[in-house]
N, C-alpha and C positions, 0 to 999 in steps of 0.2 A: 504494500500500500504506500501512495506516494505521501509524504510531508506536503506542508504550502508550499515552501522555497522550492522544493522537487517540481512542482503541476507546474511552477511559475516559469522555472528556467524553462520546463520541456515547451509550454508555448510558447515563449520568445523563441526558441533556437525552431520553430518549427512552421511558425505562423506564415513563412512564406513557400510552403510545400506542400504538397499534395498528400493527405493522412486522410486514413481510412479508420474512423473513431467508432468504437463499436460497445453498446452497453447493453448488460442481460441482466433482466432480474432474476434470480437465483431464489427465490423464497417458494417452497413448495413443500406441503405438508401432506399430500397425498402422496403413496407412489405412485397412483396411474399416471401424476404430472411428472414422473420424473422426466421425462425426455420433451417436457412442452417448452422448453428453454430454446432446444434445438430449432423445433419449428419456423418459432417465432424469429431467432437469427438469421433462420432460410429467408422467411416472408420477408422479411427486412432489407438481406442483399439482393429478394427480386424485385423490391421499391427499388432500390439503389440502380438495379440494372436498365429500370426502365427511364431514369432520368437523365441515364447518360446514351440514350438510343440520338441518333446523329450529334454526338460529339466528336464522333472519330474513331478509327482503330487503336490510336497512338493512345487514347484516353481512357478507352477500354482494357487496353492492354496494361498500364500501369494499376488504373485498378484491380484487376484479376493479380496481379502482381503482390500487391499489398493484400490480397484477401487468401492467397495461401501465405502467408504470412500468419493472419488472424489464426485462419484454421488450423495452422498447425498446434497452437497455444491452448486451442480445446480439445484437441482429437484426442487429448488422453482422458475426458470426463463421458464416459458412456452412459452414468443416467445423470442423478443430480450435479448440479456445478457444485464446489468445493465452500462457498460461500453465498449468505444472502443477495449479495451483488456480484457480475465481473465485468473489468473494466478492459479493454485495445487498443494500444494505437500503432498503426503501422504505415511505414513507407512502403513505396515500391522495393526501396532498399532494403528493408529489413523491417524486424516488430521494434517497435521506440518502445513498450511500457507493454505489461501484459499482469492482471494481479485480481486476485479475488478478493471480494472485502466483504465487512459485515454487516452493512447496509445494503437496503433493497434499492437498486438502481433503476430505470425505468427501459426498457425495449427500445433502443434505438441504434441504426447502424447510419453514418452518415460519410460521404465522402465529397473531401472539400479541402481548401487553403486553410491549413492550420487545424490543431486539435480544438476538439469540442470538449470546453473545459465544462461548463454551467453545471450539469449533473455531476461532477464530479466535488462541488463544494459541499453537500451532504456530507458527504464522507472526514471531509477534512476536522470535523467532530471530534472522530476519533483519534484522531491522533494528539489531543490533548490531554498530556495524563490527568490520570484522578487517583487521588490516592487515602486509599480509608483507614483511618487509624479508630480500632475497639480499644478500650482499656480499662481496667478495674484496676483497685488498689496492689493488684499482685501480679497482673500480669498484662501484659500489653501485643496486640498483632498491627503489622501496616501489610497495606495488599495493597497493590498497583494496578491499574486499568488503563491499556496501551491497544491502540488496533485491535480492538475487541477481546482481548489477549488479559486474561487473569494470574497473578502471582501475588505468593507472602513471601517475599525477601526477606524479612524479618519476623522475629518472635520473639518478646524481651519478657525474664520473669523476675520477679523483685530480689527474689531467694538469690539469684546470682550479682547480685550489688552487695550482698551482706561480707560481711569480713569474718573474723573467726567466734563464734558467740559465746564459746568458754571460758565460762567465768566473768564477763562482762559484767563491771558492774556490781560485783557479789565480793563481799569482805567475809572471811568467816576468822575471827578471832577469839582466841580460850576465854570461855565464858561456864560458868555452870552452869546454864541453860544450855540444850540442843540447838540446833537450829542455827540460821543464815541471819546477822545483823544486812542492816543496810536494805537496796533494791533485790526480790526475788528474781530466779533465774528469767521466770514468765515474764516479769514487767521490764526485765533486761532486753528478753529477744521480742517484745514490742515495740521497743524503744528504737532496738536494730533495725525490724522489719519496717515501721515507719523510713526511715533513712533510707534503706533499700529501697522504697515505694519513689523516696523522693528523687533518689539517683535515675531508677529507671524511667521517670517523667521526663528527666533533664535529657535522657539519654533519646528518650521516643520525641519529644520535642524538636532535637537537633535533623535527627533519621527526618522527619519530617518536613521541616525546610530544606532540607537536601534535594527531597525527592521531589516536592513541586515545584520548583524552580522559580520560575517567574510568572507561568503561565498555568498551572498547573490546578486542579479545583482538590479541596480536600472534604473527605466526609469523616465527621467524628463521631461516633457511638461510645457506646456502654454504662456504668455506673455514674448518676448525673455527680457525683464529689469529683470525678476521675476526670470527665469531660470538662468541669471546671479550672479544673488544677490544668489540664496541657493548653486550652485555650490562653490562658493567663501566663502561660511561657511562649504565645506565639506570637509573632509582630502584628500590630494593629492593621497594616496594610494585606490581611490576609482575609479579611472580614468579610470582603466583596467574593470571594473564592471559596468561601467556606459554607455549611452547614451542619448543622447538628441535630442530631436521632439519635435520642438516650431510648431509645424503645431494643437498637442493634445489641447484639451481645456479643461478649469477648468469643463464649462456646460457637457460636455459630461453623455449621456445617460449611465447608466451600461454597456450595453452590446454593445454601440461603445468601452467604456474603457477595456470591455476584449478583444475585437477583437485588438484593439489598442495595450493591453498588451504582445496578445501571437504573433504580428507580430514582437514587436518591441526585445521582449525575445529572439523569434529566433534569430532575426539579430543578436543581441548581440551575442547569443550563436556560432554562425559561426561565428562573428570575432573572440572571444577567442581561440576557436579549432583550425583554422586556423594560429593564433598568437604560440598556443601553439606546433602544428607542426613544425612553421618551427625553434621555439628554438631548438627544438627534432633534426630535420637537421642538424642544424649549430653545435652543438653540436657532432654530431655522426661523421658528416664528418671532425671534428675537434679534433675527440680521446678525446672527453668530455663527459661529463655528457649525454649522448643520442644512440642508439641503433635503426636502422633502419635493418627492414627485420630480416626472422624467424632463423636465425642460432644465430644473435648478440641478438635478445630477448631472446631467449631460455636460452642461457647463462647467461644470466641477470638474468632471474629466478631462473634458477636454485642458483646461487650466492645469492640470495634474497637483488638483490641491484635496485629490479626497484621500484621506487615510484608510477607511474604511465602508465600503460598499455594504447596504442591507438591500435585499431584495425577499420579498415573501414568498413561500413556496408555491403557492398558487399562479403569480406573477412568471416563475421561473417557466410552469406547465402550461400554461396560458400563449406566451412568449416566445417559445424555446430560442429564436431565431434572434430575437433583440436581447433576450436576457444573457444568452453565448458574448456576443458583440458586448456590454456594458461588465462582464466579466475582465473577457480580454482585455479591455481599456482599465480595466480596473491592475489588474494583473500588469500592465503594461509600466503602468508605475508605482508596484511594487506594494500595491495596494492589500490589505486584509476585504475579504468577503465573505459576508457572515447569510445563510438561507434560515428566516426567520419562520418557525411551524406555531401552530395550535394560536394561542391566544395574540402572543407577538406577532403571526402574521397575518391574522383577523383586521389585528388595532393597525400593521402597515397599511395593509390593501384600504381601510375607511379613509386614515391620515393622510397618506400618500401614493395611491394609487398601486401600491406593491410593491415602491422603490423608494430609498432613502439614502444618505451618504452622511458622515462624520468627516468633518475638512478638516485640513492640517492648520488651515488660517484661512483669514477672510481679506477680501481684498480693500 
C-alpha cells in the first residue's frame, strides 16, 4: 500500500504518460461472488476497448500493452482478491504500483495521461498509525494499527520495575516481644508495587510518544485511575489525536482489541474531519485562511496556496472526472487530501457543495 508522499511522486513522474489505472472492489462475503471481481474487471476493459475504437493501432497496441501488465499482477488470485480493495497502474512499459489494500475500492478501469489518483485517497487512512494503549495499575499493553495490519510491540508489567523486596523496609531488632518493629513486609511491597506502577506509566508514557509520532491518533483504555495517570504524562498537544474508552480492558482478546481499535479510530477520525471542517468554515466565511465550494478552490489551486484539499465522498462519486483533476492539482503542490464520509460529508456537500480547501495564507 502506497504512503501520501508514494501516490504523490508516482503522479508527478507519470502524469505525462499513458497508464492504465485499474480498481477492484475486493469485499465479498458470499462465495458464489468469489470470482465476481473478475467479471467486472473484464466489463470494465470492454468499456475501455470501446473508447478507444478509431484511435488507432499505435493506441491500441500500447494499451493491450499495459493491460498484460495489469493481468499478470492478478492471474495469481483465482477466487477472492487478497484484500477488500486492489489497486494498478501500468505502462506500456511495465506495472508502476500493483497492491491490495483494506479498503473497498470502487470498479473502475480507466486508461489515460496520468494515474487516476481520486479513489485512491480512501485508502491513505490507513496509513496513519493508531496506537492503543490499555492499562491498569499493574500492567500495561500498546498495539499499533498500520495498513490494516495489527500488532502488540509491547507489554509492560509493574512487577518488572520492582527492585529486590527483601526486607525493604523491615527492622527486626532484640526485643522481648516476637515480631517485626517498624513497616510490615505487606505495607513494604505496596509501597514497592506502587513505585513499580509508577515506573511503568513513565515507561508506557515514553513507548507512547515514540510510536505516534507527529501524526499518529492514540486510543487509551482500561482502569479510569490508570487512564488518568498516563494522560497526565502526555503533552497537551496530543489532545486533538487522542480519545479515551475506560469501558477497553487491559485482558482483552486480540481481536476484541482490533475490533475495539478500528471502532474507536473511526470515531476519532470523524471528530477531527469534522473539527477540521468547520475551521475551513469559519475561516472562509471570515476572508481567512479557508475556501468553500469549487470556484474559491479552484482559485486556490491554481494560486498553489491550498494546504489541504476536502472533498466529500459523494462529490468524489458524483465527479469522478473533476474530482481526479482537483486531486492532481492538489497533489501537484504537495498538497494533503482528506475524503470526508458520514456526517463530515453531509455538513460539506450542504456548506460547500462537496468541496473545500485549508490555505496556506490569504492573499
Amino acid at each position: 500500500m502506497l504512503t501520501h508522499d508514494e501516490l504523490v511522486d508516482l503522479y508527478r513522474t507519470h502524469r505525462k504518460d499513458r497508464v492504465l489505472t485499474v480498481y477492484l472492489n475486493g469485499r465479498a462475503t458470499d462465495f458464489a461472488e468469489r470470482s465476481a471481481w473478475r467479471r467486472r474487471f473484464e466489463q470494465g476493459v470492454g468499456e475501455t476497448r470501446k473508447r478507444l475504437q478509431g484511435a488507432g493501432g499505435e493506441e491500441e497496441a500500447t494499451f493491450n500493452k499495459a493491460l498484460e501488465h495489469v493481468k499478470g499482477a492478478i492471474s495469481g488470485f483465482d477466487q477472492f482478491l487478497p484484500g477488500n480493495g486492489f489497486v494498478a497502474f501500468a505502462t506500456p512499459e511495465g506495472l508502476v504500483h500493483a497492491s491490495a489494500i483494506r479498503v473497498p475500492m470502487p470498479d473502475l478501469v480507466r486508461w489515460e495521461d496520468g494515474i487516476r489518483v481520486a479513489p485512491y485517497v480512501r485508502a491513505l487512512k490507513q496509513e496513519r498509525p493508531v496506537v492503543m494503549a490499555l492499562v491498569d495499575s499493574r500492567r500495561a499493553r500498546i498495539f499499533e494499527y498500520k495498513s490494516g495490519e495489527l500488532t502488540e510491540p509491547v507489554s509492560l508489567n509493574a512487577e518488572t520495575f520492582l527492585g529486590d523486596l527483601s526486607d525493604i523496609n523491615v527492622s527486626k531488632r532484640p526485643t522481648a516481644h516476637s515480631g517485626v518493629r517498624g513497616k510490615t513486609g505487606t505495607d513494604a511491597a505496596q509501597k514497592a508495587l506502587g513505585t513499580g506502577s509508577d515506573r511503568m506509566m513513565k515507561q508506557l508514557a515514553e513507548q507512547v510518544r515514540d510510536r505516534m509520532g507527529k501524526s499518529g491518533h492514540l486510543v487509551l483504555g482500561g482502569t479510569s485511575e490508570a487512564v488518568a495517570h498516563i494522560r497526565g504524562a502526555l503533552p497537551g498537544n496530543m489532545n486533538g489525536r487522542m480519545i479515551e474508552q475506560t469501558s477497553l480492558r487491559v485482558e482483552m482478546t486480540d481481536s476484541e482489541a482490533r475490533d475495539a481499535l478500528e471502532k474507536a479510530a473511526s470515531e476519532l477520525n470523524q471528530r477531527n474531519q469534522e473539527k477540521l471542517l468547520e475551521e475551513v468554515e469559519n475561516q472562509a466565511k471570515s476572508g481567512g485562511r479557508g475556501a468553500l465550494g469549487a470556484e474559491g478552490v479552484e482559485k486556490a489551486l491554481r494560486e498553489a496556496r491550498v494546504d489541504t484539499l476536502l472533498l466529500s465522498r459523494g462529490f468524489i462519486h458524483a465527479n469522478p472526472d473533476y474530482a481526479d483533476h482537483l486531486v492532481g492539482a492538489a497533489f501537484e503542490q504537495h498538497a494533503e487530501v482528506e475524503e470526508l464520509s458520514l456526517n463530515g460529508a453531509s455538513r460539506l456537500d450542504t456548506e460547500g457543495e462537496g468541496i473545500a480547501a485549508r490555505l496556506r495564507y490569504t492573499l
